[in-house]
MIPALUM-317282 format. One record per residue (C-alpha): chain; residue number from 0; x, y, z; residue in one letter. Coordinates in Angstrom, 2 decimals, always signed. Example, Ala and Ser with C-alpha at 12.3 -4.5 7.8 and 13.67 -1.06 7.14 Angstrom:
<pts>
<pt chain="A" resi="0" x="+12.30" y="-4.50" z="+7.80" resn="A"/>
<pt chain="A" resi="1" x="+13.67" y="-1.06" z="+7.14" resn="S"/>
</pts>
This chain:
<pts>
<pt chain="A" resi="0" x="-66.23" y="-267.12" z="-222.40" resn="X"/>
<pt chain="A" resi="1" x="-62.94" y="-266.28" z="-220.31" resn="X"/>
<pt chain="A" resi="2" x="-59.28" y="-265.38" z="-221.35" resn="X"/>
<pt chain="A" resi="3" x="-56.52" y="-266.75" z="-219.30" resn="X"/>
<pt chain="A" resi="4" x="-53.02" y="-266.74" z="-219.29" resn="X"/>
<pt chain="A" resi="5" x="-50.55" y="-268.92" z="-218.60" resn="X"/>
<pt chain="A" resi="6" x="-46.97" y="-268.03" z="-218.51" resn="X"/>
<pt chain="A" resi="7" x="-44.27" y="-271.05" z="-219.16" resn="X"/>
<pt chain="A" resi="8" x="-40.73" y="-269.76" z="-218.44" resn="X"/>
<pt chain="A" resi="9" x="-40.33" y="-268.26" z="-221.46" resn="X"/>
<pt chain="A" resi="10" x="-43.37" y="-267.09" z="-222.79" resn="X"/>
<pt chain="A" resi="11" x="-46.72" y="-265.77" z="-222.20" resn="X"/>
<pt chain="A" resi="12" x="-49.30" y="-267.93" z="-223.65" resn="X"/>
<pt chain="A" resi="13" x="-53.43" y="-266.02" z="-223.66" resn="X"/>
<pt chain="A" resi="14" x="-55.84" y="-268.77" z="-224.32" resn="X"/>
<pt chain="A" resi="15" x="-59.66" y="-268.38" z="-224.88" resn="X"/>
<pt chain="A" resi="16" x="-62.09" y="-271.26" z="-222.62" resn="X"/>
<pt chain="A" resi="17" x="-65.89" y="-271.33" z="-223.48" resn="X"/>
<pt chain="A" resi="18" x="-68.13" y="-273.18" z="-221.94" resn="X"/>
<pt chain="A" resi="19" x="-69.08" y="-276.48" z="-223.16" resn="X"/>
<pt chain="A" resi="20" x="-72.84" y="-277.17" z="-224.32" resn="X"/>
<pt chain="A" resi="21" x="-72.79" y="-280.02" z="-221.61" resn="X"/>
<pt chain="A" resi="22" x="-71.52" y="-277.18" z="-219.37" resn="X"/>
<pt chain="A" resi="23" x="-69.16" y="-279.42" z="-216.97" resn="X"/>
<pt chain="A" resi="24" x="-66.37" y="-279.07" z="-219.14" resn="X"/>
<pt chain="A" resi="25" x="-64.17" y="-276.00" z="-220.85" resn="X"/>
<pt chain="A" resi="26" x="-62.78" y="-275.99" z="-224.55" resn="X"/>
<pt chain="A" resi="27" x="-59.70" y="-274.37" z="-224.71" resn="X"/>
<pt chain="A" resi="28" x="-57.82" y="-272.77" z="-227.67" resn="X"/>
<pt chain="A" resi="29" x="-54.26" y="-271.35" z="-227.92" resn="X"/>
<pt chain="A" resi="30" x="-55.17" y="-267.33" z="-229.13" resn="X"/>
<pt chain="A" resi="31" x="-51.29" y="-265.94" z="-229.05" resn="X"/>
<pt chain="A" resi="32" x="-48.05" y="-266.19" z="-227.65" resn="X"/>
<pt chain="A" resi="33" x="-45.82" y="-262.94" z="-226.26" resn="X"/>
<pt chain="A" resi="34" x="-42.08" y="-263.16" z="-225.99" resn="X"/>
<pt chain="A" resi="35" x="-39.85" y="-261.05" z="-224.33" resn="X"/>
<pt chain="A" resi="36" x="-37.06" y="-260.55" z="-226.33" resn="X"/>
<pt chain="A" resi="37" x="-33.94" y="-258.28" z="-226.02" resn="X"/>
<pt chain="A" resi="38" x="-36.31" y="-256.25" z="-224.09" resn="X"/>
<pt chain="A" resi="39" x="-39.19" y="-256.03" z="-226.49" resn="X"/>
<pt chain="A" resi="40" x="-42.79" y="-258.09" z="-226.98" resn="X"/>
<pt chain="A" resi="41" x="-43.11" y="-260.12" z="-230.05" resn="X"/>
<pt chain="A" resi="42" x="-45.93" y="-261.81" z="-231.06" resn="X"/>
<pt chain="A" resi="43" x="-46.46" y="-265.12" z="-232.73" resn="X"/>
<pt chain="A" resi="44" x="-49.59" y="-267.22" z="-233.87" resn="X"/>
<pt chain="A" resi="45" x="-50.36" y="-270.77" z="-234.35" resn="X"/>
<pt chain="A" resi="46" x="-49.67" y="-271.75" z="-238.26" resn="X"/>
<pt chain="A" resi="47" x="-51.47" y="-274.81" z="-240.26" resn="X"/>
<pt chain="A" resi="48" x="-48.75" y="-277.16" z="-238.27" resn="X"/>
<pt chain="A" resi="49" x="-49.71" y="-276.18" z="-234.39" resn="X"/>
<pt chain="A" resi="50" x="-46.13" y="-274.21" z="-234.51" resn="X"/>
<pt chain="A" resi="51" x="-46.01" y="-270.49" z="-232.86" resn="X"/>
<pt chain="A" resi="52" x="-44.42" y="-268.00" z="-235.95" resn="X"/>
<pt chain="A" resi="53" x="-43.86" y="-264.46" z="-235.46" resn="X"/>
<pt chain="A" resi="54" x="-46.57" y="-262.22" z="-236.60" resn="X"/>
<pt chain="A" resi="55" x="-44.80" y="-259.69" z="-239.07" resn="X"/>
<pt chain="A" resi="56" x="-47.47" y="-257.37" z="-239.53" resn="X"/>
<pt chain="A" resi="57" x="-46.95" y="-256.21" z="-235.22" resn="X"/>
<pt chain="A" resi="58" x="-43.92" y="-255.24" z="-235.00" resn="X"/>
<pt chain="A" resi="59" x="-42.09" y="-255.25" z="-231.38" resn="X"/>
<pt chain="A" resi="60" x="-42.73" y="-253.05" z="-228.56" resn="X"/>
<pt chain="A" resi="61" x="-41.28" y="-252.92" z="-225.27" resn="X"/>
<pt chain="A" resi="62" x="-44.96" y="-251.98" z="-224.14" resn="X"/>
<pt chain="A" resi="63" x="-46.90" y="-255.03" z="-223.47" resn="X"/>
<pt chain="A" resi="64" x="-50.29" y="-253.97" z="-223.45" resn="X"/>
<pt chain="A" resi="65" x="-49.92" y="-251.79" z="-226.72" resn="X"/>
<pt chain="A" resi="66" x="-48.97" y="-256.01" z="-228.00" resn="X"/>
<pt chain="A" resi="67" x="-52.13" y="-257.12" z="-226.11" resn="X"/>
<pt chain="A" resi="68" x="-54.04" y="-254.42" z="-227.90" resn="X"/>
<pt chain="A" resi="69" x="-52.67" y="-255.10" z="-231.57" resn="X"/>
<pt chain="A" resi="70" x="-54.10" y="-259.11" z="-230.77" resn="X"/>
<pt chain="A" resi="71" x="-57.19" y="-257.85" z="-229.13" resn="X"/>
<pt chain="A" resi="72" x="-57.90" y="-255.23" z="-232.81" resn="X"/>
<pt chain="A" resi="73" x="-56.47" y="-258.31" z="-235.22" resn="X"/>
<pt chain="A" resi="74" x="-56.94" y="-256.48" z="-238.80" resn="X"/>
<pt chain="A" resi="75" x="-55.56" y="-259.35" z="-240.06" resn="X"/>
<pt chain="A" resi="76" x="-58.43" y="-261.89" z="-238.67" resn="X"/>
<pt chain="A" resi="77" x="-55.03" y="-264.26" z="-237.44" resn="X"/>
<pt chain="A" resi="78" x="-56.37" y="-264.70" z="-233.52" resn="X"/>
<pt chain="A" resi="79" x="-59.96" y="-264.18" z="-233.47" resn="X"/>
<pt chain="A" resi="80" x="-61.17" y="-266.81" z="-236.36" resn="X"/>
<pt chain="A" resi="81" x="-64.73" y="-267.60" z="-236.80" resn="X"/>
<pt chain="A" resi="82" x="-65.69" y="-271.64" z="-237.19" resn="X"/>
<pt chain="A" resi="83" x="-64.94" y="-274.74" z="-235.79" resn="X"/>
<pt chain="A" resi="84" x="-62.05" y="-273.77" z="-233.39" resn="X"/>
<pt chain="A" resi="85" x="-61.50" y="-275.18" z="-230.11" resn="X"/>
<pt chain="A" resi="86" x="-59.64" y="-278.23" z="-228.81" resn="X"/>
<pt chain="A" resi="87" x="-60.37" y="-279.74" z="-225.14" resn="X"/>
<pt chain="A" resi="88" x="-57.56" y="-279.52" z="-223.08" resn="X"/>
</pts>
């Protein structure tokens, strides 16, 4: 498994890529999205429709890493879910 990053303009996207079974190929899945806004990191999540929604239960920070931290802990089970999860991109 590896974490990357990719950063579109506006926000910074951390995915998760594992390994396919066949090996050749990596399936990808969106984990969280940071925004910089007015100077502080939100956080938002994936919903039921594919759509990024603020998570309300981290509030924001202008420290990023404390935001990378709150995703990495997830109390709330919202970016680390166990089952069928990853799409090929």
């Amino acid at each position: 498994m590896r974490l990357k990053y990719v950063w579109d303009g506006k926000a910074m996207i951390l995915f998760e890529e594992r390994s396919h079974s066949h090996g050749r190929q990596w399936l990808c899945s969106a984990i969280a999205q940071f925004r910089l806004e007015h100077n502080q990191w939100n956080v938002y999540a994936l919903n039921a429709s594919h759509d990024w929604v603020p998570v309300k239960s981290i509030a924001p920070s202008p420290d990023f890493e404390r935001q990378l931290e709150q995703v990495e802990l997830d109390p709330e089970g919202i970016f680390w879910p166990t089952g069928d999860w990853a799409e090929t991109f």
